[in-house]
N, C-alpha and C positions, 0 to 999 in steps of 0.2 A: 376097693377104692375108698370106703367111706371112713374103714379101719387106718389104711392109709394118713389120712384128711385128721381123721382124729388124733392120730400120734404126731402130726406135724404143728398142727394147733396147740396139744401139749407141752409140746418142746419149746416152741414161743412163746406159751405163757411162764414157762421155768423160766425162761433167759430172763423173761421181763422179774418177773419177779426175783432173779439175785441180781440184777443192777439194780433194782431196787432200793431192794437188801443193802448191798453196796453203800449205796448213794446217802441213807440212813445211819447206817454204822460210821460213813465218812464225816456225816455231819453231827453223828454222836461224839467222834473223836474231837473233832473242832471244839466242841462246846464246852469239852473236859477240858480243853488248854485255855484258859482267861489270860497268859499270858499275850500268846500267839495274836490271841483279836485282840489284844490292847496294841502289841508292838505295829501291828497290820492298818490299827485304826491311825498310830500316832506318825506312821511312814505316810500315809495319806493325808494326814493334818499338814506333813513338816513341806512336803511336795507341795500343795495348795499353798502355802504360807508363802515359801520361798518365792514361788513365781511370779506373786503378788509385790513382794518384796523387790525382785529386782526388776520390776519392769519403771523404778524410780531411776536406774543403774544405764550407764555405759561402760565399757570394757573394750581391751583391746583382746585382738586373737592374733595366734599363731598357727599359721596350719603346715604341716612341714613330710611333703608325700616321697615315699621310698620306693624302690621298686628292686628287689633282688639284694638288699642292703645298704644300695647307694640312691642317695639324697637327690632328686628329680628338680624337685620343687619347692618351692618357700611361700606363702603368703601372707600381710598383712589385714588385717582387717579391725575399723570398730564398730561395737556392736551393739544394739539395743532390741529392747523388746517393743513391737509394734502393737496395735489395738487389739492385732487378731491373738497376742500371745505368741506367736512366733518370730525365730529372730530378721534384724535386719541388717544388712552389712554395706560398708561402705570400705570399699580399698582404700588403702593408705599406700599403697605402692606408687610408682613412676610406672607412667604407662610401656608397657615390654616390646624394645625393637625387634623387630622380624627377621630372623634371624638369614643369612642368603642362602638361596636353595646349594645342594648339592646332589653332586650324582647326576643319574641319568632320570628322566622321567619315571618309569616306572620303579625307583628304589626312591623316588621322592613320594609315589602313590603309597604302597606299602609301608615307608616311615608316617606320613600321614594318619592311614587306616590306623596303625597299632598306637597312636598316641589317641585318637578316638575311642579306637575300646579299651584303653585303660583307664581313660578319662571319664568312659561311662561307668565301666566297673565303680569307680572309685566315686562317685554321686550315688552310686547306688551303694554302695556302704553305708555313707553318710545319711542316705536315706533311711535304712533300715536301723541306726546306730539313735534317730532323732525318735522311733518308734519307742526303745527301750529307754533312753534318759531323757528326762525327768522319769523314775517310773509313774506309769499310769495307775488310778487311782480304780478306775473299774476293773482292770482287769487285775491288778492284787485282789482285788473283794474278788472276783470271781476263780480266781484260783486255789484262795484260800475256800469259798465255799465247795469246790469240787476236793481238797484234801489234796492240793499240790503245793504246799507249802510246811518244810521243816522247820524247826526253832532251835538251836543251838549256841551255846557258849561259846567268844572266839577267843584262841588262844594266848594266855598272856595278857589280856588286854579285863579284868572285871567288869569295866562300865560299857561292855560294848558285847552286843550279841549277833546273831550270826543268822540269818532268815536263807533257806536255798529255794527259788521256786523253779517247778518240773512245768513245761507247756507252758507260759508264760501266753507267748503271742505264736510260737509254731510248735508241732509236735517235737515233742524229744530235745526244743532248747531247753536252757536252764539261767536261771541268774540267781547268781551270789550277792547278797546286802550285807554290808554289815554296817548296824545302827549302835549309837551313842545315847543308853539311858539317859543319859541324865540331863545331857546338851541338846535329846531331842532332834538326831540331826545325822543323817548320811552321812559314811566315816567312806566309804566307796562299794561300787557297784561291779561285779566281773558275769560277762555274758559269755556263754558258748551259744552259739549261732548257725545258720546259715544262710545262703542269697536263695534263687530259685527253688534249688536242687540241693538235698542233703548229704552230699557228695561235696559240696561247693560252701567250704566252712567260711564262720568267720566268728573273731574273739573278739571283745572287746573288752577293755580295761579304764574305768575312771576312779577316780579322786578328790576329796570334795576337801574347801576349805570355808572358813567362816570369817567374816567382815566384821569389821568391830562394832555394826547394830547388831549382829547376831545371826545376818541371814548367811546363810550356806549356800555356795555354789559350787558348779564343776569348774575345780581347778585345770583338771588335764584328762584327756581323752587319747587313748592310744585303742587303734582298730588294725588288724589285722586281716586280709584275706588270702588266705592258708595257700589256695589252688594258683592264682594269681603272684603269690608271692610280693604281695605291694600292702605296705604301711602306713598309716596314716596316723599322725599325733599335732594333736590341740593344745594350745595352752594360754591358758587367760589369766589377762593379770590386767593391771590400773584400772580398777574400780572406781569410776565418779558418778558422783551424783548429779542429775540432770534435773 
């Protein structure tokens, strides 16, 4: 028993000691790349900078939902940034006539239901979509500290490099940056995802443009969820000052 006791104790303190290991060599590699922490330091400068930036800013939005290919939905909105940093929206639409029931009762329940759980699906997209953009400033530092963060050249492009991070915010997503040396500024963001269950994907794609003081926003937002088969794309535009 005690032989036992001892060999299991051993084996515990190996594991501890090569995550360790690990965890050391990961943070050894970090420190060899001055690039990486400079590019990591200045994507969290340009984040803070901007949000500060536009919460001067109104904007209109376009939100435009799909389901199987064909166009659902349209919505108008403008938009500002509230005290708390989050946004705030106000419709621009005409209020939407009700449309007259058809059918029989119970194919009015069921058309019901399923416009509810796409409507929820599709808030929870958007929920999970406000987690990843703007990215977050701790959890970049915390992923570059754990060695989940690539640095790469992007294609055709010099003044613009290429950041992939692994784990992000759930196991096994990923997000693709690619930043603009010199402009200092998000050229666009692509997410592989999922909702609940990692079965139950979702992509997302943005695009970032820059206002003639300088500051950079998300142009357009296109989200995907895979299982679901429903789309969802963003698009902002008339920038005023408030």
């Amino acid at each position: 028993m005690k032989n036992t006791t001892r060999r299991i104790l051993r084996t515990t303190l190996a594991t501890l000691l090569a995550l360790v290991a690990g965890a050391i060599v990961v943070s050894s590699a970090n420190a060899q790349n001055p690039e990486l922490q400079q590019r990591v330091a200045e994507i969290k400068q340009a984040a803070a900078k901007n949000k500060q930036a536009l919460a001067s800013y109104s904007w209109n939005e376009t939100i435009t939902i799909s389901l199987k290919g064909e166009q659902k939905k349209q919505e108008h909105f403008q938009v500002r940034l509230g005290p708390d940093g989050k946004s705030q929206k106000t419709s621009l639409d005409p209020p939407a006539e009700a449309a007259p029931p058809s059918g029989g009762r119970l194919k009015q329940h069921i058309v019901a239901k399923k416009k509810e759980e796409y409507s929820d699906y599709a808030n929870d997209m958007k929920a999970l979509a406000q987690q990843y953009v703007p990215p977050d400033g701790a959890l970049l530092q915390q992923a570059y500290a754990q060695g989940n963060i690539t640095l790469g050249p992007t294609a055709g492009a010099p003044n613009q490099v290429q950041l992939v991070v692994h784990n992000y915010l759930k196991p096994q997503d990923s997000m693709t940056l690619v930043f603009d040396k010199e402009q200092k500024a998000l050229v666009s963001v692509e997410i592989a995802s999922y909702m609940s269950d990692p079965k139950d994907a979702m992509t997302l794609k943005v695009t970032f443009s820059r206002l003639p003081d300088g500051t950079n926003h998300v142009s357009s937002v296109v989200m995907d969820g895979v299982s679901k088969q429903l789309n969802i794309a963003t698009q902002n535009s008339n920038y005023q000052h408030v």
